[in-house]
Backbone as XML, in Angstrom:
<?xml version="1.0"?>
<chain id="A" units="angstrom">
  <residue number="1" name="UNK">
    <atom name="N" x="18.112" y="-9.411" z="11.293"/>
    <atom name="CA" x="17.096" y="-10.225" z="11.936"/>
    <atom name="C" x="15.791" y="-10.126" z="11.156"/>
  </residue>
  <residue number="2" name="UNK">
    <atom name="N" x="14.862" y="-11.354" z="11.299"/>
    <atom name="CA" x="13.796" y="-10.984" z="10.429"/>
    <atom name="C" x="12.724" y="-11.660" z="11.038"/>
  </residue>
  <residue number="3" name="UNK">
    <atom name="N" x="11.838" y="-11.233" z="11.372"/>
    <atom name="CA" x="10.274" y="-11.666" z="11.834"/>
    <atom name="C" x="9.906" y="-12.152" z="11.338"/>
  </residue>
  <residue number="4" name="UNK">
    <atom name="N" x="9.155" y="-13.708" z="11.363"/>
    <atom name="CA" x="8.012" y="-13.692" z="10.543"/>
    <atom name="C" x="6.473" y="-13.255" z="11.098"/>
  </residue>
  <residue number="5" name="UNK">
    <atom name="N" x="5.432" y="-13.008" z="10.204"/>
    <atom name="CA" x="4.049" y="-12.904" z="10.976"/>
    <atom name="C" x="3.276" y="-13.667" z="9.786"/>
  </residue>
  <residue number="6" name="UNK">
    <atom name="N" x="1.981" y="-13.905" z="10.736"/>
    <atom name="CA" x="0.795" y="-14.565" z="10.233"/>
    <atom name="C" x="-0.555" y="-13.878" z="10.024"/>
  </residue>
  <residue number="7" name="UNK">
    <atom name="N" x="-0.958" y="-13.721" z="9.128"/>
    <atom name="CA" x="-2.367" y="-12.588" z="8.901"/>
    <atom name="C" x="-1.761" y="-11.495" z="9.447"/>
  </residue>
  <residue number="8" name="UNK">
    <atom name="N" x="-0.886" y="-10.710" z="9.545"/>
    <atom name="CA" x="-0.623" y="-9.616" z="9.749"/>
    <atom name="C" x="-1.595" y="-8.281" z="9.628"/>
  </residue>
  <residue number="9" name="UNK">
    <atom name="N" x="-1.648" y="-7.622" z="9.993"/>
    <atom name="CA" x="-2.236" y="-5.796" z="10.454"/>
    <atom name="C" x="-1.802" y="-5.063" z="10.954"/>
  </residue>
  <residue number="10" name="UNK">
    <atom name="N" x="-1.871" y="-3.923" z="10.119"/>
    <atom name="CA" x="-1.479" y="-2.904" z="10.656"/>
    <atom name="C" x="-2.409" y="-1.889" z="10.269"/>
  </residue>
  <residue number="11" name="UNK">
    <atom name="N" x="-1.731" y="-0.719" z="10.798"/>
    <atom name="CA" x="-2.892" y="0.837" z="10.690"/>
    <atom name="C" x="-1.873" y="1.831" z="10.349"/>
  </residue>
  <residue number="12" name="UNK">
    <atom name="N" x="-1.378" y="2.711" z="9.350"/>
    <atom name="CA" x="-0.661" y="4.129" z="9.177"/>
    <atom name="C" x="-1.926" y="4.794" z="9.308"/>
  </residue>
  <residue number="13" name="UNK">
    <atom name="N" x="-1.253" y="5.737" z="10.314"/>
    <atom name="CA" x="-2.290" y="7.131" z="10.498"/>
    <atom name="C" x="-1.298" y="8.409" z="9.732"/>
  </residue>
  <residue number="14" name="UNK">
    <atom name="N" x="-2.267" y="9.094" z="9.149"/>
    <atom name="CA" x="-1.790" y="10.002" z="8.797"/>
    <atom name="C" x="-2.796" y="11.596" z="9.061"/>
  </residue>
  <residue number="15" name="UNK">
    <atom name="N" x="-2.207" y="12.424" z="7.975"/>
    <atom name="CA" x="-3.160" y="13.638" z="8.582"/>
    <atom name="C" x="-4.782" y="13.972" z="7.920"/>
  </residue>
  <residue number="16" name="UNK">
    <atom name="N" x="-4.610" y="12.944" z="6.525"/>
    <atom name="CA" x="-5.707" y="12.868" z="6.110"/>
    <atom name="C" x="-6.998" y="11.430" z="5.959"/>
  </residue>
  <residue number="17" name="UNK">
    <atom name="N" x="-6.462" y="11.181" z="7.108"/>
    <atom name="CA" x="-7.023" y="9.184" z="6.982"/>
    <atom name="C" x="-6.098" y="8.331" z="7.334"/>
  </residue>
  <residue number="18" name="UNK">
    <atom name="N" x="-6.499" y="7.260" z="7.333"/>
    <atom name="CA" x="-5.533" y="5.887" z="7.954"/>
    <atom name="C" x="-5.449" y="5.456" z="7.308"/>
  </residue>
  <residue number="19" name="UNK">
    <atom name="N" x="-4.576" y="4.216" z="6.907"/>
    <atom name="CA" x="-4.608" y="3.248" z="5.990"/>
    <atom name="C" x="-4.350" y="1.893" z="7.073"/>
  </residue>
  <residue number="20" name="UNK">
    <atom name="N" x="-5.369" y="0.923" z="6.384"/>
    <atom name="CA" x="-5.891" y="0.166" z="7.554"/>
    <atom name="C" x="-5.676" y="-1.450" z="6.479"/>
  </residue>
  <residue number="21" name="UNK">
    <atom name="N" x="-4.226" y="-2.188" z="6.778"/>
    <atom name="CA" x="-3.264" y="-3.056" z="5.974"/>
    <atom name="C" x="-3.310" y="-4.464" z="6.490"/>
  </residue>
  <residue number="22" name="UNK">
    <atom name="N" x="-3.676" y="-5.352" z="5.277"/>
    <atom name="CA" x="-3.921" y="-6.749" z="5.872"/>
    <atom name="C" x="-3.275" y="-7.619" z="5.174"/>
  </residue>
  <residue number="23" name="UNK">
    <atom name="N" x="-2.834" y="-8.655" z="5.107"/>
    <atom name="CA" x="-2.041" y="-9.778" z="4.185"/>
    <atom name="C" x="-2.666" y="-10.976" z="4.936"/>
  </residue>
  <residue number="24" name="UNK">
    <atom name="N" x="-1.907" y="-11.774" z="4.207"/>
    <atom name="CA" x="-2.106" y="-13.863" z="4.663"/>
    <atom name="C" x="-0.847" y="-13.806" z="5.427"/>
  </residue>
  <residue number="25" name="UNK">
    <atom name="N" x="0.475" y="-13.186" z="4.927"/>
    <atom name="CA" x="1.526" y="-13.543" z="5.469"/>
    <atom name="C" x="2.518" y="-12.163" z="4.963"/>
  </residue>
  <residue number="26" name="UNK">
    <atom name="N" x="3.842" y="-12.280" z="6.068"/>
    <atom name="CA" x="4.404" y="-11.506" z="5.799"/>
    <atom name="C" x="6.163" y="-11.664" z="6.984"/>
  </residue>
  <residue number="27" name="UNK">
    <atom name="N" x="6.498" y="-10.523" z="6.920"/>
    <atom name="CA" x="8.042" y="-10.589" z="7.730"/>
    <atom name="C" x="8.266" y="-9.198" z="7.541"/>
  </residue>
  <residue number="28" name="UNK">
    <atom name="N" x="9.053" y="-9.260" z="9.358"/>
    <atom name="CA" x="9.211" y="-7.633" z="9.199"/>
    <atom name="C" x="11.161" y="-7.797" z="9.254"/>
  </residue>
  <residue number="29" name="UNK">
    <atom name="N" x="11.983" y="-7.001" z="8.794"/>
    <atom name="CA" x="13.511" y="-6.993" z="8.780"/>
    <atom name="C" x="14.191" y="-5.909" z="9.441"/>
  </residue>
  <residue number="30" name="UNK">
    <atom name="N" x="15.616" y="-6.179" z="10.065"/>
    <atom name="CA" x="16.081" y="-4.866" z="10.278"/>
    <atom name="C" x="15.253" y="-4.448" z="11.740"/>
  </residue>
  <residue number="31" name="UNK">
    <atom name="N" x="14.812" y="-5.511" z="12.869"/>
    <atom name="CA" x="14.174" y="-5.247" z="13.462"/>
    <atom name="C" x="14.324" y="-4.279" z="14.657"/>
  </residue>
  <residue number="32" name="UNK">
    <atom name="N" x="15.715" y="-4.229" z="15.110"/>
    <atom name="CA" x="16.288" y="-3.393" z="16.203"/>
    <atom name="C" x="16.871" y="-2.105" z="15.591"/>
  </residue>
  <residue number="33" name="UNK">
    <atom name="N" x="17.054" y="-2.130" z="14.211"/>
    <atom name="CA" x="16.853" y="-0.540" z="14.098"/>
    <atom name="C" x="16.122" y="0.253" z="12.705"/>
  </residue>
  <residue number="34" name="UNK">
    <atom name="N" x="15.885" y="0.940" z="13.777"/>
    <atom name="CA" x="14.699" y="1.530" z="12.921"/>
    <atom name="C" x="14.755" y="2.393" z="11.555"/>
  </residue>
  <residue number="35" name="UNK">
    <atom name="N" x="16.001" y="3.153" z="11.439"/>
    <atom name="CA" x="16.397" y="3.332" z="10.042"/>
    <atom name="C" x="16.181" y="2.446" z="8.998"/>
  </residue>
  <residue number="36" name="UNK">
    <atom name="N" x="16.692" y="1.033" z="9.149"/>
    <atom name="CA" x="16.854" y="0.239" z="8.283"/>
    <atom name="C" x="15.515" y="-1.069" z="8.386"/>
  </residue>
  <residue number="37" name="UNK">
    <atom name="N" x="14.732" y="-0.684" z="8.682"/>
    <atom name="CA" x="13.271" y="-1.379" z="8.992"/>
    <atom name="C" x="12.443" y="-1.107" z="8.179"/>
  </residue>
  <residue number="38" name="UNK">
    <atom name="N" x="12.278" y="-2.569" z="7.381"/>
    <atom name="CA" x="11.102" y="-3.247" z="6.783"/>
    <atom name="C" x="10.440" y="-4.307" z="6.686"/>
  </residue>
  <residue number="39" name="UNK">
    <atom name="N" x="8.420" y="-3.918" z="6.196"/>
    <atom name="CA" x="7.537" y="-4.802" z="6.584"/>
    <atom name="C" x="7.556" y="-5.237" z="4.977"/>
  </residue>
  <residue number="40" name="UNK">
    <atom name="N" x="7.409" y="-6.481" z="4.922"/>
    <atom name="CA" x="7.026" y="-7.069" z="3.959"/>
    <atom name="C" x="5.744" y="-7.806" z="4.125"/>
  </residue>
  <residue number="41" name="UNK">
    <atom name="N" x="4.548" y="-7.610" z="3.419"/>
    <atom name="CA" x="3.897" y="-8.253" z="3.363"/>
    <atom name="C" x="3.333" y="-9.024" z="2.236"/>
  </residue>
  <residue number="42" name="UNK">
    <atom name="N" x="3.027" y="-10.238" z="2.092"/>
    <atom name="CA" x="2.949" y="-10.485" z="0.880"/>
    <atom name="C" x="0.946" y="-11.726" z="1.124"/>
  </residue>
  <residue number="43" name="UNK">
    <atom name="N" x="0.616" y="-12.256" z="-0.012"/>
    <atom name="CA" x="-0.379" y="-12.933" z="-0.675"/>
    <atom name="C" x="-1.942" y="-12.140" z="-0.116"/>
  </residue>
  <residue number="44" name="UNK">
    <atom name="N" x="-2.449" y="-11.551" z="-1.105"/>
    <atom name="CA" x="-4.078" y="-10.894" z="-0.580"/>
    <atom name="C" x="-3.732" y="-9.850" z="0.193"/>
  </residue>
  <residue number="45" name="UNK">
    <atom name="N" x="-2.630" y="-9.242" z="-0.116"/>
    <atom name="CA" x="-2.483" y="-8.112" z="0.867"/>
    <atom name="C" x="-3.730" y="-6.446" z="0.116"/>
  </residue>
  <residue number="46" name="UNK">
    <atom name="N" x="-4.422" y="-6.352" z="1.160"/>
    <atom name="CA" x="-5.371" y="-5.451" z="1.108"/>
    <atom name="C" x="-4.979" y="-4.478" z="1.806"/>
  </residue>
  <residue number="47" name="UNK">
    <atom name="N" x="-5.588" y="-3.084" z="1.190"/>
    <atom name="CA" x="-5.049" y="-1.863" z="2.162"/>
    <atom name="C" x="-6.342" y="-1.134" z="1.505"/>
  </residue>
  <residue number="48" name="UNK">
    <atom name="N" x="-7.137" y="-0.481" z="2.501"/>
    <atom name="CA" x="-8.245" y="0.345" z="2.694"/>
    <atom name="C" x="-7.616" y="2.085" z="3.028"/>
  </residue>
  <residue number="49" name="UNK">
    <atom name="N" x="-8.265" y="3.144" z="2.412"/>
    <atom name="CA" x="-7.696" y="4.028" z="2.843"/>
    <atom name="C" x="-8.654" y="4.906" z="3.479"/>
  </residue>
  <residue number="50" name="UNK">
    <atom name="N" x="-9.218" y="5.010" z="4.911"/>
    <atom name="CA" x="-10.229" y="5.746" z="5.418"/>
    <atom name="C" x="-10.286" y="7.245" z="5.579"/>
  </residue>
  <residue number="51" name="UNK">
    <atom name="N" x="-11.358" y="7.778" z="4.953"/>
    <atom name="CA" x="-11.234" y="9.263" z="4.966"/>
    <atom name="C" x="-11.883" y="9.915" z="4.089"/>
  </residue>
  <residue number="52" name="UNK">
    <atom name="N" x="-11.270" y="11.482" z="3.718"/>
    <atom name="CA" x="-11.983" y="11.963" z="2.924"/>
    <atom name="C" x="-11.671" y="11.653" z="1.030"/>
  </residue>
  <residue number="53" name="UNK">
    <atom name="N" x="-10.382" y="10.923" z="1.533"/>
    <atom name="CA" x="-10.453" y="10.467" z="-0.673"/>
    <atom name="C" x="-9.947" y="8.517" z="-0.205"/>
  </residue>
  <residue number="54" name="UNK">
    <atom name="N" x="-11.179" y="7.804" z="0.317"/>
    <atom name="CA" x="-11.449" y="6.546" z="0.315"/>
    <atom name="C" x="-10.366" y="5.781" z="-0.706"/>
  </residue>
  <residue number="55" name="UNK">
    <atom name="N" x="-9.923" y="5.386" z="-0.727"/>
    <atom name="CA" x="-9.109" y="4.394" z="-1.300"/>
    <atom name="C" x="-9.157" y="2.701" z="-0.883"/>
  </residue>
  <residue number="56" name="UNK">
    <atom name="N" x="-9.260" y="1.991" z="-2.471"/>
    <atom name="CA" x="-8.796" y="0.531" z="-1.636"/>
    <atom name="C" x="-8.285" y="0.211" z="-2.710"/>
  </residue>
  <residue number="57" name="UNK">
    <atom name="N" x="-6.552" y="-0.693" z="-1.857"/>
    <atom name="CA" x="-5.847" y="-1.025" z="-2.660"/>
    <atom name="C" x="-5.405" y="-2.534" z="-2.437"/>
  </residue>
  <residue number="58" name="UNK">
    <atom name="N" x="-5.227" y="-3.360" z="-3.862"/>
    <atom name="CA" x="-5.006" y="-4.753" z="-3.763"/>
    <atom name="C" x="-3.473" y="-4.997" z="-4.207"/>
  </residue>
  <residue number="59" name="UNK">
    <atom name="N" x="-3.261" y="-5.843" z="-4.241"/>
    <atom name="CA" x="-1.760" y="-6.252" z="-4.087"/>
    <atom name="C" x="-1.117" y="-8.008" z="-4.111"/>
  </residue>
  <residue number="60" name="UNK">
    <atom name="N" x="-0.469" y="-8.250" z="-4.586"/>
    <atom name="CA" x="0.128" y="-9.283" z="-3.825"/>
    <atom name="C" x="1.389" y="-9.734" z="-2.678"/>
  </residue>
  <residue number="61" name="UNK">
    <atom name="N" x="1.739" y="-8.255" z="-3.297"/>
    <atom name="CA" x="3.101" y="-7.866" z="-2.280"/>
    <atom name="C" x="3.258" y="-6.785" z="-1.826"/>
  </residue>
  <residue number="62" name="UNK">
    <atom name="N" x="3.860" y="-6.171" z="-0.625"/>
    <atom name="CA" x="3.980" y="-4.656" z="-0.664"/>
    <atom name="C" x="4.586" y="-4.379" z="0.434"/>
  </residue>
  <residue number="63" name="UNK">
    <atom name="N" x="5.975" y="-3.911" z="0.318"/>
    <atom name="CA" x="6.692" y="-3.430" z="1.170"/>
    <atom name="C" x="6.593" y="-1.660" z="1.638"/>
  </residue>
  <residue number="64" name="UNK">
    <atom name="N" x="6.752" y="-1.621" z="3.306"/>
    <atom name="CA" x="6.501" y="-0.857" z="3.697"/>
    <atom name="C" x="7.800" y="-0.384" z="4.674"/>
  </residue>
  <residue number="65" name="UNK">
    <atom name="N" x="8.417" y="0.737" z="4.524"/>
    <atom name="CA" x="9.621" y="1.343" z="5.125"/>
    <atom name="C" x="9.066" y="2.772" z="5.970"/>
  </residue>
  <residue number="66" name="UNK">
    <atom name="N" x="9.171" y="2.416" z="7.502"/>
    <atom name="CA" x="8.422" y="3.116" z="8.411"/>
    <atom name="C" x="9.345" y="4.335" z="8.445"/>
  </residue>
  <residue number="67" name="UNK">
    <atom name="N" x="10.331" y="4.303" z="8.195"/>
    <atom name="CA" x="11.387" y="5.385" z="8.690"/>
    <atom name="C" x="11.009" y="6.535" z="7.852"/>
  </residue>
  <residue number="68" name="UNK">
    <atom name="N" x="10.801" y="6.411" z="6.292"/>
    <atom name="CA" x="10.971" y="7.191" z="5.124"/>
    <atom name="C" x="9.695" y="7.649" z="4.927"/>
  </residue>
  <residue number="69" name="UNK">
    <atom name="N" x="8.340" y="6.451" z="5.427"/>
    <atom name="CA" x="6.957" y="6.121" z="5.514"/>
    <atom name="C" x="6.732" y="6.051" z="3.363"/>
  </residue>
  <residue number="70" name="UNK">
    <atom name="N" x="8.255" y="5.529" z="2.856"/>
    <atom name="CA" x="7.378" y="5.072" z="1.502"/>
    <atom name="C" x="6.798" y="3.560" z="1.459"/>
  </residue>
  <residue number="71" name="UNK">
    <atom name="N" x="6.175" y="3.123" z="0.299"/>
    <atom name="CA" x="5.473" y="2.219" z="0.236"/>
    <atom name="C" x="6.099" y="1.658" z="-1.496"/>
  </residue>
  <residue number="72" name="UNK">
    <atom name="N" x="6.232" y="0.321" z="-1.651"/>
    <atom name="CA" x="6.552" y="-0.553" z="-2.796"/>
    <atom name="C" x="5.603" y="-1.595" z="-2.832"/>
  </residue>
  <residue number="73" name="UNK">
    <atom name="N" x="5.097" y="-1.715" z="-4.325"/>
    <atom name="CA" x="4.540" y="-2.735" z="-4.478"/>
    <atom name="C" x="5.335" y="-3.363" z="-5.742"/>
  </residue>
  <residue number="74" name="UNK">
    <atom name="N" x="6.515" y="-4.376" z="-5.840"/>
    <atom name="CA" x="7.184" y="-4.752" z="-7.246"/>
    <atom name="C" x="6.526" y="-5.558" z="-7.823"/>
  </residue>
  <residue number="75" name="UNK">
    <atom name="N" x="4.851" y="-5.770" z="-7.817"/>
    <atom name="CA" x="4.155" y="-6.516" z="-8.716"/>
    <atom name="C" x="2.700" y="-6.071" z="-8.532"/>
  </residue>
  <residue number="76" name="UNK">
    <atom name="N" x="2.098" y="-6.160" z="-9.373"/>
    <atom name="CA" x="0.638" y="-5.865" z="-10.151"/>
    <atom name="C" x="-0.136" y="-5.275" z="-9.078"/>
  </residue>
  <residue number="77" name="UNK">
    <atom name="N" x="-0.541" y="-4.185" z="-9.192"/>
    <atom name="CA" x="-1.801" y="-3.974" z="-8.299"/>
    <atom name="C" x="-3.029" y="-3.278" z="-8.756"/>
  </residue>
  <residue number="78" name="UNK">
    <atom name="N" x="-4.059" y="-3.165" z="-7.900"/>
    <atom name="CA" x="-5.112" y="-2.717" z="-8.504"/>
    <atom name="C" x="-5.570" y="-1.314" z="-7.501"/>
  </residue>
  <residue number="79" name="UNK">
    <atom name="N" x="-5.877" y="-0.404" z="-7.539"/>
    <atom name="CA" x="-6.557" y="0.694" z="-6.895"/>
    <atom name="C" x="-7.995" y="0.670" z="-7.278"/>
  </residue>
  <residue number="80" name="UNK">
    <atom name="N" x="-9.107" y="1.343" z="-6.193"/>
    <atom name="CA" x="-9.917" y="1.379" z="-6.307"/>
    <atom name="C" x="-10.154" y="2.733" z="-5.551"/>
  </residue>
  <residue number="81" name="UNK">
    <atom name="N" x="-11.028" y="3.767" z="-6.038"/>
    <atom name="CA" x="-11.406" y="4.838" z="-5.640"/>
    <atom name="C" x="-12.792" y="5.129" z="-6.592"/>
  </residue>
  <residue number="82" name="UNK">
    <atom name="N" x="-14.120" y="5.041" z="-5.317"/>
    <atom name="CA" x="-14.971" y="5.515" z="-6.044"/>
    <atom name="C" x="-15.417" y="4.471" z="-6.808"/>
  </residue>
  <residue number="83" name="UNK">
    <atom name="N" x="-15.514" y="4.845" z="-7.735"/>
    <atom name="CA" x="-16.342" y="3.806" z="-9.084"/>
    <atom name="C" x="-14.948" y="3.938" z="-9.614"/>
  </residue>
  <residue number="84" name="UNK">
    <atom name="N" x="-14.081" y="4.820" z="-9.709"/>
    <atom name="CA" x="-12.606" y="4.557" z="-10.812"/>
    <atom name="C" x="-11.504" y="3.401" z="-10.145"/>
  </residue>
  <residue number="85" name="UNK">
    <atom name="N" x="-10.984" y="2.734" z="-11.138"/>
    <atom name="CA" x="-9.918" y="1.758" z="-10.897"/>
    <atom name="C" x="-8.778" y="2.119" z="-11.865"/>
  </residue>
  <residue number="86" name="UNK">
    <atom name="N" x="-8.294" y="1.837" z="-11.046"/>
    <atom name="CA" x="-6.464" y="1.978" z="-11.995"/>
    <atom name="C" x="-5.348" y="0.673" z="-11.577"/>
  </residue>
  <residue number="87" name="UNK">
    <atom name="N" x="-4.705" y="0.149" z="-13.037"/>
    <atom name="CA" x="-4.373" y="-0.801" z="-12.393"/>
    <atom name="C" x="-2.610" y="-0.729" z="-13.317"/>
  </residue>
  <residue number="88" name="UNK">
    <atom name="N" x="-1.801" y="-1.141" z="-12.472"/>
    <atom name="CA" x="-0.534" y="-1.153" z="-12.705"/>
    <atom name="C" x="0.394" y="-2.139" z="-12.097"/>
  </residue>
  <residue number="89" name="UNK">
    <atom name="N" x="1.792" y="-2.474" z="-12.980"/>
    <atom name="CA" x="2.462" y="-3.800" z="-12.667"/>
    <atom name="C" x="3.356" y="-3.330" z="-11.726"/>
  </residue>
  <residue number="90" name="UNK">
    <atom name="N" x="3.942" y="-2.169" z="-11.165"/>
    <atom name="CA" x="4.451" y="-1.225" z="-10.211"/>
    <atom name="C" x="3.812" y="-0.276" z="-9.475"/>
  </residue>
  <residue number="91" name="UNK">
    <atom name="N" x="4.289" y="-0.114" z="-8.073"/>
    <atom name="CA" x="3.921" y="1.087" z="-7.747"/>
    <atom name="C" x="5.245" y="1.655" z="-6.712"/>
  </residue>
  <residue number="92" name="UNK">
    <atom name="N" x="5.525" y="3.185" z="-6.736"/>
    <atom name="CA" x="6.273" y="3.084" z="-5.084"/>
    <atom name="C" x="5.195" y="4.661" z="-5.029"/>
  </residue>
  <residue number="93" name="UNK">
    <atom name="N" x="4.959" y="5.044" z="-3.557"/>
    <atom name="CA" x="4.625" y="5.963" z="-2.732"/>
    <atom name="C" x="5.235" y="6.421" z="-1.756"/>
  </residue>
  <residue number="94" name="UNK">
    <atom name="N" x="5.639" y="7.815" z="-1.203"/>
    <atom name="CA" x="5.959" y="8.275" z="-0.330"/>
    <atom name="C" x="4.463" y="8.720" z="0.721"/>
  </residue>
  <residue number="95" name="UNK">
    <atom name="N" x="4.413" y="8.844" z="1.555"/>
    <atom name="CA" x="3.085" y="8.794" z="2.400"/>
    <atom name="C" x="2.907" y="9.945" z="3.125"/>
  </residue>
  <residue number="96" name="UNK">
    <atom name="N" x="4.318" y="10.432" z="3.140"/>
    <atom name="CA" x="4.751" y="11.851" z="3.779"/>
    <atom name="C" x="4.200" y="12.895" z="2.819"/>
  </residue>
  <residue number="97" name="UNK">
    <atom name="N" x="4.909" y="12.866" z="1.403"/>
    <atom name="CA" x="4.350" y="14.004" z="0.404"/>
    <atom name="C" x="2.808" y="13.736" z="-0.101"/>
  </residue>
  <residue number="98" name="UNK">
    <atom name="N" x="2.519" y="12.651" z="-0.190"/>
    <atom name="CA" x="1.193" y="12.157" z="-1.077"/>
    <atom name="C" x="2.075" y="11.793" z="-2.315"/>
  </residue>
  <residue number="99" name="UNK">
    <atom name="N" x="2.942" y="11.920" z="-2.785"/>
    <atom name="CA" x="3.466" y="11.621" z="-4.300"/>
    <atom name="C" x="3.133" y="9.801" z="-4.789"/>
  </residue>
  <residue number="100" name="UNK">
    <atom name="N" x="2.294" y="9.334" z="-5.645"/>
    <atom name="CA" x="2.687" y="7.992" z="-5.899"/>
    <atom name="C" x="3.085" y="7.686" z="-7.498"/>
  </residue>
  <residue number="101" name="UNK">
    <atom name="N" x="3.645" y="7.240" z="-7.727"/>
    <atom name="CA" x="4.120" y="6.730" z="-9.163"/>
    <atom name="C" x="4.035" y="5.217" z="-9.169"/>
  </residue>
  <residue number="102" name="UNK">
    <atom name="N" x="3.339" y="4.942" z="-10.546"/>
    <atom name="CA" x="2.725" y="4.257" z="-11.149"/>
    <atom name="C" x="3.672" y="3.476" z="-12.550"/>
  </residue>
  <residue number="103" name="UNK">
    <atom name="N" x="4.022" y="2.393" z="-12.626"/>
    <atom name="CA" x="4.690" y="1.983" z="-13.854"/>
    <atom name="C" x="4.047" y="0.637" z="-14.126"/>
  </residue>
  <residue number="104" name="UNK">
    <atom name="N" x="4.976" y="0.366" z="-15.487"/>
    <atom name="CA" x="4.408" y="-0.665" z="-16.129"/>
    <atom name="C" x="3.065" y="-1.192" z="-16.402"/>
  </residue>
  <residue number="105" name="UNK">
    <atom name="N" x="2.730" y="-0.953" z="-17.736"/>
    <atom name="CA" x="1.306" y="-0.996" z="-18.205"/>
    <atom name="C" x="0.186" y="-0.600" z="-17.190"/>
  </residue>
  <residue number="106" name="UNK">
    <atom name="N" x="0.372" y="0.961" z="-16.228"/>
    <atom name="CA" x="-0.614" y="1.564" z="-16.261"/>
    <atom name="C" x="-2.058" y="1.933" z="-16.748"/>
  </residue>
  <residue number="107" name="UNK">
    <atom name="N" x="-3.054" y="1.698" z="-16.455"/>
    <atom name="CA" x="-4.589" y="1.646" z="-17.098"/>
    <atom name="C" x="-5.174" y="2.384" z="-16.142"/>
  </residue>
  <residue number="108" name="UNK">
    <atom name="N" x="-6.444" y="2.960" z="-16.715"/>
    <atom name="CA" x="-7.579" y="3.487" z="-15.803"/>
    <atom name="C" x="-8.435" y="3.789" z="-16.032"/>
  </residue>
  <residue number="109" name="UNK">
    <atom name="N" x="-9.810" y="3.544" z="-15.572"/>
    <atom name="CA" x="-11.146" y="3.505" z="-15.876"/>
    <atom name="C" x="-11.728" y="4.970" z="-15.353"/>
  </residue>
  <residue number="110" name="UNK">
    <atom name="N" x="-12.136" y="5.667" z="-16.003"/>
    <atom name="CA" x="-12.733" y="6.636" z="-14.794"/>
    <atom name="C" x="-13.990" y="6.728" z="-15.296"/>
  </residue>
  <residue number="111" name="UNK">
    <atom name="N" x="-14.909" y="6.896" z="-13.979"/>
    <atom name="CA" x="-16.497" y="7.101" z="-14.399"/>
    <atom name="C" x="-16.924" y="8.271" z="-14.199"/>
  </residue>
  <residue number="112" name="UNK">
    <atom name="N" x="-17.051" y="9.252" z="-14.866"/>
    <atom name="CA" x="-17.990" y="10.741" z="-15.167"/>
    <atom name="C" x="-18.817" y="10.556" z="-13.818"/>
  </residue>
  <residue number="113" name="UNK">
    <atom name="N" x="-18.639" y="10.867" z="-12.604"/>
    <atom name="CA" x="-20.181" y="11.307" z="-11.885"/>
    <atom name="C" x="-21.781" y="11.655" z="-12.758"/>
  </residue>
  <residue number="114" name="UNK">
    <atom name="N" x="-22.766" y="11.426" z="-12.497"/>
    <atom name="CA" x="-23.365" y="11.730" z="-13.081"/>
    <atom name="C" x="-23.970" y="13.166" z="-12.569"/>
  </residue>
  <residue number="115" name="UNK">
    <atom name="N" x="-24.269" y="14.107" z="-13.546"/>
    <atom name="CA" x="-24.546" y="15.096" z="-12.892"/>
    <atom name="C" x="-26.624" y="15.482" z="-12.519"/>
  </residue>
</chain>
């Protein structure tokens, strides 16, 4: 079965901040069980990460699997933390460990604080 939604939102809470998730459009799958349940969201999908290491992340696509709590993005995104940006044509995250990996033409800007 598969949902569709419109401007979609959502909120993951976790133990160090929320992540607070927006798109134009999207569909959720696998809706009656929850093992096999995923959100797809796709065009302008934005994700803010509130807390003590601020994050904002852009996207055009990005699937989200509540069961496992990892995260896929199979096309280009951009991170923003701080004044540093990092930008890559992959991403997947687990949300549970903190682990994220980064592929395809990986880049990153970082700015020296000033002291």
């Amino acid at each position: 079965q598969q949902l569709q939604l419109t401007r979609p939102q959502m909120e993951i809470i976790q133990k160090d901040g929320r992540w607070e998730v927006s798109a134009l459009v999207g569909s959720m799958n696998g809706r009656g069980q929850k093992t096999q349940q995923e959100i797809v969201l796709k065009d302008q999908v934005e994700a803010q990460l509130l807390g003590r290491q601020a994050a904002h992340l852009s996207a055009e696509e990005l699937h989200y699997f509540p069961a496992t709590e990892e995260v896929e993005s199979p096309g280009k995104i951009v991170i923003h933390q701080q004044q540093n940006v990092t930008r890559a044509g992959r991403m997947q995250a687990n949300l549970k460990t903190g682990k994220l990996r980064l592929s395809q033409g990986v880049e990153s800007q970082y700015v020296v604080p000033a002291s």
